[in-house]
TIDRENBA-838263 format. One record per residue: x, y, z of N, C-alpha, C in turn; residue in three letters. Coordinates in steps of 0.2 Angstrom, whole numbers, plus 5000, padded with zeros to 4 digits. Each point is the difference from the previous one (the first is absolute). Layout:
XYZXYZXYZala;...
END
This chain:
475750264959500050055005499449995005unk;500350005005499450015006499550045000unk;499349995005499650065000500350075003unk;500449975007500450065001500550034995unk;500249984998500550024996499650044994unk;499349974999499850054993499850075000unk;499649995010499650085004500750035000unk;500749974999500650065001500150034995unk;500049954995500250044993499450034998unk;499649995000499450054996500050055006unk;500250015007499850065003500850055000unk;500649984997500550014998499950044993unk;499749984996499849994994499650084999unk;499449995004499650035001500450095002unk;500449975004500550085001500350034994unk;500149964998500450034992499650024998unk;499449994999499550024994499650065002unk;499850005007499550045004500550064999unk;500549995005500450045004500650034994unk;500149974996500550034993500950005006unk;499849945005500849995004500249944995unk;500750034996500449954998500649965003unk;500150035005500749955005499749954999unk;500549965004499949945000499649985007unk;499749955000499550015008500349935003unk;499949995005500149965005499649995007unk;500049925001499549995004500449945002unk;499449985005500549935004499149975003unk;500049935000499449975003500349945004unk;499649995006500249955003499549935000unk;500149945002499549954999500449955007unk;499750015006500249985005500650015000unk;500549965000500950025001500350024994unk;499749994999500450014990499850074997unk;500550055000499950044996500250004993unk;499650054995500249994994500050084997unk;500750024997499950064998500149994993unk;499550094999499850014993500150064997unk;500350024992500250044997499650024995unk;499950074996499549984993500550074997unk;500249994996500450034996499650034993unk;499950044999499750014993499349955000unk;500249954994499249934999500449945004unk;500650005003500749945002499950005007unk;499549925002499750015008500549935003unk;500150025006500649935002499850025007unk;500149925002499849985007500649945003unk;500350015004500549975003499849925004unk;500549984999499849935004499850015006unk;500049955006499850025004500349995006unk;500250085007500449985003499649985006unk;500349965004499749985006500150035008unk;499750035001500050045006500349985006unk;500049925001500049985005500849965000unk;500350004994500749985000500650074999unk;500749984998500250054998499950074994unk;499549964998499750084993499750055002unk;500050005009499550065002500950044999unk;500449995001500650054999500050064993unk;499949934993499850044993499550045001unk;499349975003499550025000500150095001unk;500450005008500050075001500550034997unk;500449994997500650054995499550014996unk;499549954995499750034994499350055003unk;500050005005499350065004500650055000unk;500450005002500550055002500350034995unk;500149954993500250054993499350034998unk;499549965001499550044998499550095002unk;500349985006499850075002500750054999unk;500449984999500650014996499750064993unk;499949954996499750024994499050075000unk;499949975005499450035004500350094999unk;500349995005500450065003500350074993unk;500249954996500450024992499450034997unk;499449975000499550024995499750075003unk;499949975007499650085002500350065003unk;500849995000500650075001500250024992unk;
END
């Protein structure tokens, strides 16, 4: 696991335990073109290959921000 990846999951981490939120959390980090999303389920942390901004995966890119705030919406209505 990257250094990025580990300030994600211990501050993911850290909302479970502080904050007593059990959803499931989601975040997304970018590294110049390459975005990489991230999930933490229970102790179950996964992080996705990587999409490329600059080719056609900005198309996924924006459906998965789109289901995202999707899911967003569901929690806080």
């Amino acid at each position: 696991m990257r250094q990025l990846e580990c300030k994600i999951y211990f501050a993911f981490f850290g909302m479970h335990v502080i904050l007593r939120f059990f959803q499931p959390l989601y975040g997304c980090y970018v590294m110049g073109r390459l975005w990489f999303f991230v999930v933490l389920e229970g102790i179950e942390y996964s992080t996705s290959l990587a999409f490329d901004a600059t080719k056609d995966d900005i198309k996924e890119i924006f459906g998965i921000l789109q289901n995202t705030k999707g899911l967003i919406l569901k929690l806080i209505n």
